[in-house]
N, C-alpha and C positions, 0 to 999 in steps of 0.2 A: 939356781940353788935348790927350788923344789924338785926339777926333776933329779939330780943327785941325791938327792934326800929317799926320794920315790924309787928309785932301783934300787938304794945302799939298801934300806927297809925289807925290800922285797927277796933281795938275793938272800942277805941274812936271814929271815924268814924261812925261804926256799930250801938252804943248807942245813937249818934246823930240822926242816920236816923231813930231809934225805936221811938225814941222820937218825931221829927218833924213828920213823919207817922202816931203816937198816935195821934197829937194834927190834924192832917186833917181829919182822916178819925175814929177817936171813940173819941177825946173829943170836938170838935166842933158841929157834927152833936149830942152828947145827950146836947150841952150849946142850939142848935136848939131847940128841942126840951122843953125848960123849957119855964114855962111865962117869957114875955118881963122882967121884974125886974132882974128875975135872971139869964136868958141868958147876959146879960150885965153886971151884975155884977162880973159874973165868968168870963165873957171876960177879963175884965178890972182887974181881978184878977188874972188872965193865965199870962194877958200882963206886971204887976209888975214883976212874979215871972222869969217867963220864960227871960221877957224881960232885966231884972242882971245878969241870968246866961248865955242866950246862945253867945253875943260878945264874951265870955272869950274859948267856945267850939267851936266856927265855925272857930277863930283866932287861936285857941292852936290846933286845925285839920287841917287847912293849913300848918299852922310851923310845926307840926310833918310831913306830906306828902312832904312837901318842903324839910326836911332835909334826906328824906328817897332817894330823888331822885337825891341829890346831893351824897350823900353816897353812892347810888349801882349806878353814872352813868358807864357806860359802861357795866352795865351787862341784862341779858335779862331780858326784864319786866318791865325796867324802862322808855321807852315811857309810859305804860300803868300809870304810877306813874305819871309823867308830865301829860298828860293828865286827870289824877283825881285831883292834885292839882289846873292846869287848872278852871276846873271846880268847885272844893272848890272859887278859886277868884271869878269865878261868882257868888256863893251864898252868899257872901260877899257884892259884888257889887250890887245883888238884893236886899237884905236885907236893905241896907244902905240907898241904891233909892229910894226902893219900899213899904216894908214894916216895916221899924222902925218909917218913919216917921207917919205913922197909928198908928201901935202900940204905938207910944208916944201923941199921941191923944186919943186914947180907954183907954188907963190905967188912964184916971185920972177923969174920967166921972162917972157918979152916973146918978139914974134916974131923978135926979132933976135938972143937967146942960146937960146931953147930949142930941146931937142937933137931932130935926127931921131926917133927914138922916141916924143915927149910923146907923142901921141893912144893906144899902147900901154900907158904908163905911166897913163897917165890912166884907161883901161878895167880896166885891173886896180886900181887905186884903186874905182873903180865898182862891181866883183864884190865885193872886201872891204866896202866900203858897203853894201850888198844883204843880205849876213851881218849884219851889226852893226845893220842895220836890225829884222831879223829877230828879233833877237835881244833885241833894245829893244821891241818889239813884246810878243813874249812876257811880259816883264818887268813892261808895263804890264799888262797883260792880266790878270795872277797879283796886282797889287796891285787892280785893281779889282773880282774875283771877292773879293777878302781885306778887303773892304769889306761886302761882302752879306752 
């Protein structure tokens, strides 16, 4: 049962950081890339979509890493599980700080009420992403070394 436990954890994990990865560094920089209308529009269309699903995957990858670490404590590898779920809370807690409340401001903008600023607001949405990427990154990383 642990080891189902141990891949379900990690794949989920894994799929999360393919995905937040995708959105920093290939679907951000081609939304760059488009005239202003449509770089914005696909923002604010990322920030609907993504922004329903990922609370239920950042929240369902901590409680998975959480209960993986409660399950193998005592055994080896399971610091490295604390310290990836660890880490899960931070992107949690960044998210919550950082970047929802942007994302709940870009998703509901159009080119005809969003404010001077978006493309700023946006970039700094983008730096906080970067971190939390980063940071998910690591996370997986500590569970898949916590497998070996």
């Amino acid at each position: 049962m642990l080891d189902a436990l141990q891949v379900a954890t990690t794949v989920l994990v894994g799929l999360m950081v393919g995905v937040e990865f995708s959105v920093a560094f290939v679907m951000n920089p081609i939304f760059n890339s488009l005239p202003e209308d449509a770089d914005q529009q696909a923002r604010s269309k990322g920030g609907r979509m993504l922004g329903a699903l990922m609370p239920f995957w950042y929240i369902g990858s901590l409680v998975l890493a959480a209960i993986w670490a409660v399950a193998a404590w005592g055994v080896a590898g399971t610091g490295l599980v604390v310290t990836a779920a660890g880490l899960l809370i931070l992107s949690v807690v960044m998210s919550i700080l950082l970047l929802v409340p942007i994302n709940n401001q870009g998703k509901k903008w159009t080119p005809e009420n969003r404010p001077a600023d978006w493309k700023q607001q946006m970039n700094r949405w983008d730096r906080y992403h970067y971190g939390r990427v980063a940071v998910i990154i690591v996370a997986f990383t500590l569970l898949v070394v916590a497998l070996v």
